[in-house]
KEGUMI-364598 format. One line per field, with one value per residue (C-alpha): residue in three letters; chain; x, y, z. Coordinates in Angstrom, 3 decimals, padded with zeros to 6 digits, always signed. Each point is the difference from the previous one (the first is absolute). Last residue first. Layout:
# residues N
residu = (ALA, ...)
chaine = (A, ...)
x = (X, ...)
y = (Y, ...)
z = (Z, ...)
//
This chain:
# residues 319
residu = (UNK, UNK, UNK, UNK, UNK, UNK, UNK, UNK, UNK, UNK, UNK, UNK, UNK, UNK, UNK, UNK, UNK, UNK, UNK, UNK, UNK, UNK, UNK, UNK, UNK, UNK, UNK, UNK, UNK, UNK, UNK, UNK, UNK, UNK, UNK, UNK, UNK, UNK, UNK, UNK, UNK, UNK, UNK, UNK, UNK, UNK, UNK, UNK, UNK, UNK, UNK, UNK, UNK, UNK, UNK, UNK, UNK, UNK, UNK, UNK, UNK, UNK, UNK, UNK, UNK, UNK, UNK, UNK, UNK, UNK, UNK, UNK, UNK, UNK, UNK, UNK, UNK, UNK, UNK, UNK, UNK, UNK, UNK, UNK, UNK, UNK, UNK, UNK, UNK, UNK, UNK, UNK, UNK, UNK, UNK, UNK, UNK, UNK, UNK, UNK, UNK, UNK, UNK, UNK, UNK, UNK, UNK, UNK, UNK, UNK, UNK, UNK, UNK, UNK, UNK, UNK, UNK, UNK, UNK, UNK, UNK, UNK, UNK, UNK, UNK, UNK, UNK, UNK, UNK, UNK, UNK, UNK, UNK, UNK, UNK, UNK, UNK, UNK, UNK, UNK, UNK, UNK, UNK, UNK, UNK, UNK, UNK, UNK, UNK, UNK, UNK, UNK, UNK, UNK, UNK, UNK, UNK, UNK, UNK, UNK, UNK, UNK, UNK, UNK, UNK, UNK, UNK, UNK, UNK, UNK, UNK, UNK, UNK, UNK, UNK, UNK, UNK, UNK, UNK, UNK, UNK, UNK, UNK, UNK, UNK, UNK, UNK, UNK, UNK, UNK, UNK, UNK, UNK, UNK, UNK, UNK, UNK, UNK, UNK, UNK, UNK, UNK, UNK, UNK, UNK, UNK, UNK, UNK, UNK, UNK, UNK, UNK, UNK, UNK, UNK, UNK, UNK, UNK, UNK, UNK, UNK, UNK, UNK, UNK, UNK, UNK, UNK, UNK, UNK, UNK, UNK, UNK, UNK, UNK, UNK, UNK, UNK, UNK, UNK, UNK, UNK, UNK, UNK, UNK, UNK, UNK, UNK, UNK, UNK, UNK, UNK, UNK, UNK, UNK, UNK, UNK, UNK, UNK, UNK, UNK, UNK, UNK, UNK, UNK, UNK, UNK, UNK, UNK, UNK, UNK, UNK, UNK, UNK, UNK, UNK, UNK, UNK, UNK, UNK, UNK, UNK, UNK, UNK, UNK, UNK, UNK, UNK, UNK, UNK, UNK, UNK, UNK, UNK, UNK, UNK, UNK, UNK, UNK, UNK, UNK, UNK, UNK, UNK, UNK, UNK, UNK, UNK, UNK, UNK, UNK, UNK, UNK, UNK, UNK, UNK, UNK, UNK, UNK, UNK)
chaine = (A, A, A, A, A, A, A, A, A, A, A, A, A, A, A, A, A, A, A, A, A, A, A, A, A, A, A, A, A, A, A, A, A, A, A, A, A, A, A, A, A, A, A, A, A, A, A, A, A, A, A, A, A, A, A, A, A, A, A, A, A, A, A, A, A, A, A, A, A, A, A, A, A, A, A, A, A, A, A, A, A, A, A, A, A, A, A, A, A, A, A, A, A, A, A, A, A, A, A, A, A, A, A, A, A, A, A, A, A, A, A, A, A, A, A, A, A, A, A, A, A, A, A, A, A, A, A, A, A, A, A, A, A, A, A, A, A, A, A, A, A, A, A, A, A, A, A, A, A, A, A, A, A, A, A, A, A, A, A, A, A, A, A, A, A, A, A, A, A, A, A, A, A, A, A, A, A, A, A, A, A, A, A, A, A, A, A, A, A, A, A, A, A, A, A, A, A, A, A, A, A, A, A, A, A, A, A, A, A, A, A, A, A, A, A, A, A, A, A, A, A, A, A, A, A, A, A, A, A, A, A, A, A, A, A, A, A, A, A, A, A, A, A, A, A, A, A, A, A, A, A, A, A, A, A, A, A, A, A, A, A, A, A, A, A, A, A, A, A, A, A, A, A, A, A, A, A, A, A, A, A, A, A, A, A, A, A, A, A, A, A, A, A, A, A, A, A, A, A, A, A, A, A, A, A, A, A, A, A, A, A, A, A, A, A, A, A, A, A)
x = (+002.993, -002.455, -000.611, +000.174, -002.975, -002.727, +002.209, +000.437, -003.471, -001.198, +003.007, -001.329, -003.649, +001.539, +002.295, -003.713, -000.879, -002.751, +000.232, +001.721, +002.520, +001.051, +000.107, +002.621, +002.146, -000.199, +003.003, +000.397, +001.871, -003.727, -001.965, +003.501, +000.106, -003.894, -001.170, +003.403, -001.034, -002.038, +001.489, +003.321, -001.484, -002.474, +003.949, +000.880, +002.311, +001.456, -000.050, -004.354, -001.122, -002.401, +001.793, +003.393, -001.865, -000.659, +003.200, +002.045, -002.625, +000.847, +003.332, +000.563, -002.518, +001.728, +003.392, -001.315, -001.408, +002.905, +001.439, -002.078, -003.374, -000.796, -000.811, -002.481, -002.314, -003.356, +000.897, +002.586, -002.804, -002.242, +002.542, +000.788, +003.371, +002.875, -002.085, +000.281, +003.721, +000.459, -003.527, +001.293, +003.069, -001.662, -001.869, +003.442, +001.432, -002.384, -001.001, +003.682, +000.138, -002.880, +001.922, +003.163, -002.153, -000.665, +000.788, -000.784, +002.719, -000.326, -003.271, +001.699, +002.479, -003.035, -001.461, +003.084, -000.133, -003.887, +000.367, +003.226, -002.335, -002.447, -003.170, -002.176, -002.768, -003.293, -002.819, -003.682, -001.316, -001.995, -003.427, +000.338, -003.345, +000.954, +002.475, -003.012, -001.559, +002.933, -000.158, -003.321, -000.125, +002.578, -001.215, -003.341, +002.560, +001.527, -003.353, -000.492, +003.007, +003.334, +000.455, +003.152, +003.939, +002.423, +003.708, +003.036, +003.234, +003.383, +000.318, +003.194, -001.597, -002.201, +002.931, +001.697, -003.270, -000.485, -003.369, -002.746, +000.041, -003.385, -001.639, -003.391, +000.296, -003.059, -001.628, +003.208, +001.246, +003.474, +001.572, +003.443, +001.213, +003.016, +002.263, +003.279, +000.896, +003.997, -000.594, +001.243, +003.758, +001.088, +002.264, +001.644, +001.092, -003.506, -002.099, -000.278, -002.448, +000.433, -001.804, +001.397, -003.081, -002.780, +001.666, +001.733, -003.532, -001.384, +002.328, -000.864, -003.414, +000.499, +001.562, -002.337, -002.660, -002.687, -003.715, +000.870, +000.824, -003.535, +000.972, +003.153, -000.439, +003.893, +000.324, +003.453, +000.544, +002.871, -002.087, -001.985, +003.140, +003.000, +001.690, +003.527, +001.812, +002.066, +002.407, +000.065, +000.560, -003.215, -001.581, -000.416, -000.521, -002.476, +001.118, -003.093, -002.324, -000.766, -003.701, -000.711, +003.477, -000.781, -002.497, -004.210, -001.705, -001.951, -001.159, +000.815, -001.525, +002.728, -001.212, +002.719, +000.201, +002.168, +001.062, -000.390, -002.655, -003.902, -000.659, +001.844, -001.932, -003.338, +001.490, +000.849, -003.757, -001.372, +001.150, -000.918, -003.740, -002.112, -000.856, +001.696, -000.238, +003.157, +003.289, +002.862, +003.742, +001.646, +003.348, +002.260, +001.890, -001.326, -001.417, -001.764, -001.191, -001.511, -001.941, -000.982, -001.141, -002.106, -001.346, -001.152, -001.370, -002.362, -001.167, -003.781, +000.416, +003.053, +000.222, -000.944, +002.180, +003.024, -000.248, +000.134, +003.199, +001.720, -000.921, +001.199, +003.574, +000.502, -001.122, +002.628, +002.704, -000.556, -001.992)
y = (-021.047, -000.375, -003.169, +000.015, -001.882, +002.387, +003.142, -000.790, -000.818, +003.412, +001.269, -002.134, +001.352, +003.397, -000.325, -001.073, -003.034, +000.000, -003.193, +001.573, +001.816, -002.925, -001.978, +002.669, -000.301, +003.177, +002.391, +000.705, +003.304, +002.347, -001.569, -000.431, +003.370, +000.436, -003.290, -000.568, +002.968, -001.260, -003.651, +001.966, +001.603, -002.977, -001.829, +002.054, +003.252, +001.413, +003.262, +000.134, +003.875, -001.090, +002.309, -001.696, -003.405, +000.820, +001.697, -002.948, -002.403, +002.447, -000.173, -003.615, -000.460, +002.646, -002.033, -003.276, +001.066, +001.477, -003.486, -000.732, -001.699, -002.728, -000.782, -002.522, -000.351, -002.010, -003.236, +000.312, +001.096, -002.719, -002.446, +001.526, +000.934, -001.923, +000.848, +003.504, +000.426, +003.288, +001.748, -002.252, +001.146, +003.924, -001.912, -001.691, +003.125, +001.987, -003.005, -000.049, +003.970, -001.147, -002.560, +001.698, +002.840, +003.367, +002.872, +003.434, +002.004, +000.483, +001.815, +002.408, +000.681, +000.918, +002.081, +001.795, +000.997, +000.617, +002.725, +001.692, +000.188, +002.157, -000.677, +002.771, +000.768, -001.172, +002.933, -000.943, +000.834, +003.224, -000.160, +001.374, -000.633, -002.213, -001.778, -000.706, -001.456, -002.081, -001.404, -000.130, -002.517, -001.586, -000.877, -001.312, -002.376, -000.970, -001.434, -001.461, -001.747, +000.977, -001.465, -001.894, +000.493, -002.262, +000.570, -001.369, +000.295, +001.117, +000.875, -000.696, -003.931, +001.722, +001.586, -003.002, -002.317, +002.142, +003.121, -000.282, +002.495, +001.200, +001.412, -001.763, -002.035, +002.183, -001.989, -000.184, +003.402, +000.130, +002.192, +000.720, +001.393, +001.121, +001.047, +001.656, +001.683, -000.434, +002.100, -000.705, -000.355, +001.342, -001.557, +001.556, -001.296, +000.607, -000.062, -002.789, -000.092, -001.114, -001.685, -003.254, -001.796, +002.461, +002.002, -002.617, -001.256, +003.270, +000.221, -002.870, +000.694, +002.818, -002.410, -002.270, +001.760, +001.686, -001.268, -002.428, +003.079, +000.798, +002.731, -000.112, +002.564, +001.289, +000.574, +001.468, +002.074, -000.864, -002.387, +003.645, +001.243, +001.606, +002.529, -000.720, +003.277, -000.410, +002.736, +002.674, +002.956, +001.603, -002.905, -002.395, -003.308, -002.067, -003.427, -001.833, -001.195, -003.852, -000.275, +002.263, -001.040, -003.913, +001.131, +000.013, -000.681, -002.771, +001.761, -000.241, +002.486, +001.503, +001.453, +001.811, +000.137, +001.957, -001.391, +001.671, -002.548, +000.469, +001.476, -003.003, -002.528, +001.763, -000.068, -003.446, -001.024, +002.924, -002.096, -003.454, +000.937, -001.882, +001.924, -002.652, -003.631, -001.796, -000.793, +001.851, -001.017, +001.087, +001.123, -000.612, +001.698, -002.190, +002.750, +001.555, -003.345, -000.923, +003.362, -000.513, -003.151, +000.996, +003.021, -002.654, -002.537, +002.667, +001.110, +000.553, +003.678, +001.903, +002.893, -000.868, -002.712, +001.397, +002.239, -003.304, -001.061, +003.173, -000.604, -003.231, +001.788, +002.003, -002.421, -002.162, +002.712, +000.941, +002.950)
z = (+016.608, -002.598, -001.998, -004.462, -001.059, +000.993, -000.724, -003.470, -000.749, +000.689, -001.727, -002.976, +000.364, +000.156, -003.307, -001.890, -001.330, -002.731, -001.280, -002.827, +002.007, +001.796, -002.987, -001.756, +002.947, +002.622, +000.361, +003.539, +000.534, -000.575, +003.013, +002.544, +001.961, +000.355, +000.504, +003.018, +002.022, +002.216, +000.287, +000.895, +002.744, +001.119, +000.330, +002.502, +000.430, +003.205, +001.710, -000.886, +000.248, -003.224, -002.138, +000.903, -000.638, -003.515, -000.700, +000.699, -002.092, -003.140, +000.591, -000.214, -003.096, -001.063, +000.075, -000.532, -003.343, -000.940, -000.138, -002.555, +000.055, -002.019, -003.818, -001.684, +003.350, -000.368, -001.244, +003.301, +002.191, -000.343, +000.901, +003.137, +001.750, -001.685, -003.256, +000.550, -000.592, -000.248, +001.300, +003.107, +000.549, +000.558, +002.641, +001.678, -000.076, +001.836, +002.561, +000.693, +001.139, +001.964, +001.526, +000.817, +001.678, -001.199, +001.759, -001.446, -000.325, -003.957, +001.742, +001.551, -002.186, -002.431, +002.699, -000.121, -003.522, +000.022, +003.110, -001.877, -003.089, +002.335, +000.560, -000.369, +002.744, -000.992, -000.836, -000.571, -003.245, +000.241, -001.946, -003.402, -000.765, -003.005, +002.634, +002.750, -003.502, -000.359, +003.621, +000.260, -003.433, +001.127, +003.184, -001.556, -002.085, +002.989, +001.513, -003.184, -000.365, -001.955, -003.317, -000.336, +000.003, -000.477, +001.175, -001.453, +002.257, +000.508, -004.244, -001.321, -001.108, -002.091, -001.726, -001.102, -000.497, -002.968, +000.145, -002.654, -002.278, -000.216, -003.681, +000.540, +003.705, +001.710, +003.487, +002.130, +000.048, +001.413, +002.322, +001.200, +003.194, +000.035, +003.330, +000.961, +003.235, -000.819, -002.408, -003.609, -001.548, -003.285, -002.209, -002.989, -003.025, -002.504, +002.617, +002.860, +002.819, +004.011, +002.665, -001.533, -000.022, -000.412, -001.913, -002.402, -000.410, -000.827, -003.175, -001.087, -000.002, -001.939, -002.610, -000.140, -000.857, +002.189, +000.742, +002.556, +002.554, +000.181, +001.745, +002.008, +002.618, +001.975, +003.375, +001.064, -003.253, -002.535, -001.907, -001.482, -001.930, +000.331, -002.183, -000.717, -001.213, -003.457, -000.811, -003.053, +002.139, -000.882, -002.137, +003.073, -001.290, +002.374, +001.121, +000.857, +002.550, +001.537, -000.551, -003.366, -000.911, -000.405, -002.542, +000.151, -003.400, +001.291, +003.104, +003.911, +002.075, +002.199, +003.477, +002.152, +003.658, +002.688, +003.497, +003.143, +000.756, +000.589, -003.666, -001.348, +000.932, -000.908, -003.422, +000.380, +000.961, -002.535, -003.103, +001.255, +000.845, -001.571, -003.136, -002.309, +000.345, +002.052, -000.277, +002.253, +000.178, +002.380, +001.029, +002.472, +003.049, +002.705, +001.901, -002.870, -001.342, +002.909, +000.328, -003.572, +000.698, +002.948, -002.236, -002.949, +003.295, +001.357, -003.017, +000.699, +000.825, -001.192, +001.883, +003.784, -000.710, -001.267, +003.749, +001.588, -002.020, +000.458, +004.250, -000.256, -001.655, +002.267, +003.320, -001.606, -000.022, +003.946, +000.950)
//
């Protein structure tokens, strides 16, 4: 079995778990293979939790769930020096960022310092205490959620660390049909029906497919379209009129990067050896809705990051 037929079959099995999500596991898929992280909004009890947990129960990988709190420290993510009485030495003791999957929840709710220290994670693939520097596994992936109905006691996240995140994904009510799923499903789970089995894939499997799909090919004008739309959130007004009152801040060069991976790993998944511009035009809400910053009259007409990507591509032509 080759590594795409791996990881389609990971994604399948996500499916028959989480019903009504197809886009969250797609995402989470994408972000996998392009070695990012996410950043999940959406109202609770739909399903964010149990997609990355499901994640990690068909990889090798281990998981660790951190609900984010006011009072949290930077050494309830990262660890701490313990003091050893017996010979009178300090022992590092890790904590739960050095797992392969790690839950952010309701990461808006901690101070700045803890989040802080998760952006140097998530960035450097590494943490800092006291002197010493310890790096994380190469198999390394946050997802962080956000609760967009409750505000009260929220610290909202700076550009700086939303813009470490590979993409922003919303997530919305299922339909009915998947709600009757769910409700099967879970009772099937209060029975304690047997979940179907999915063999394991290994973090070998997700390193190579990741070579894989940095060996993509994308064309000279593709690559171009890319650039030229991350240009755009930049200097709007050269594009559209309506955009530039629109757009206060662009894009930064980051941007072009994920946006870059993120089209790569959507045509690898869909068997494609090349990658079009309908890749990058799928993926392009999701990796650019929390790096524009919106102008105060956008925001009080109502204007959303998604209209404005909407209006992006229209005015900006494909390859």
């Amino acid at each position: 079995m080759t590594h795409q037929q791996k990881i389609l079959q990971l994604r399948d099995y996500l499916n028959t778990q989480i019903v009504g999500q197809p886009h969250l596991i797609d995402r989470l898929i994408i972000a996998i293979l392009a070695d990012g992280h996410l950043l999940v909004e959406g109202a609770p009890g739909l399903a964010k939790t149990k997609a990355i947990k499901t994640l990690a129960d068909g990889i090798t990988g281990d998981f660790h769930r951190v609900q984010f709190t006011p009072d949290l420290l930077p050494s309830d993510i990262t660890g701490s020096d313990i003091y050893r009485p017996e010979d009178g030495s300090f022992q590092f003791q890790p904590g739960p960022i050095f797992h392969n999957l790690v839950l952010a929840d309701e990461i808006n709710r901690a101070p700045a310092k803890v989040q802080s220290a998760l952006l140097e994670a998530m960035a450097e693939r590494q943490i800092s205490v006291g002197r010493s520097t310890y790096p994380l596994p190469k198999l390394f992936l946050v997802m962080a959620t956000q609760n967009p109905i409750e505000q009260e006691g929220t610290y909202p996240l700076p550009e700086a660390q939303m813009d470490r995140f590979l993409m922003h994904v919303n997530v919305d009510y299922p339909e009915a049909e998947a709600e009757r799923q769910i409700l099967r499903l879970a009772r099937n789970e209060a029975l304690n029906e047997p979940i179907a089995a999915v063999d394991k894939v290994t973090e070998e499997t997700l390193l190579e497919a990741r070579k894989e799909v940095l060996s993509v090919h994308m064309a000279e004008p593709v690559e171009e379209y890319i650039v030229q739309l991350i240009l755009a959130t930049r200097n709007p007004t050269d594009y559209c009129e309506k955009l530039g009152s629109w757009l206060d801040f662009g894009a930064s060069p980051r941007a072009t990067i994920s946006l870059d991976r993120c089209a790569r790993a959507c045509a690898w998944l869909k068997g494609h050896d090349y990658v079009s511009p309908d890749d990058v035009r799928s993926v392009i809400h999701d990796v650019l809705r929390h790096r524009l910053i919106l102008s105060f009259e956008a925001e009080a007409s109502g204007i959303t990051p998604d209209r404005a990507i909407d209006t992006l591509i229209s005015n900006v032509p494909s390859a």
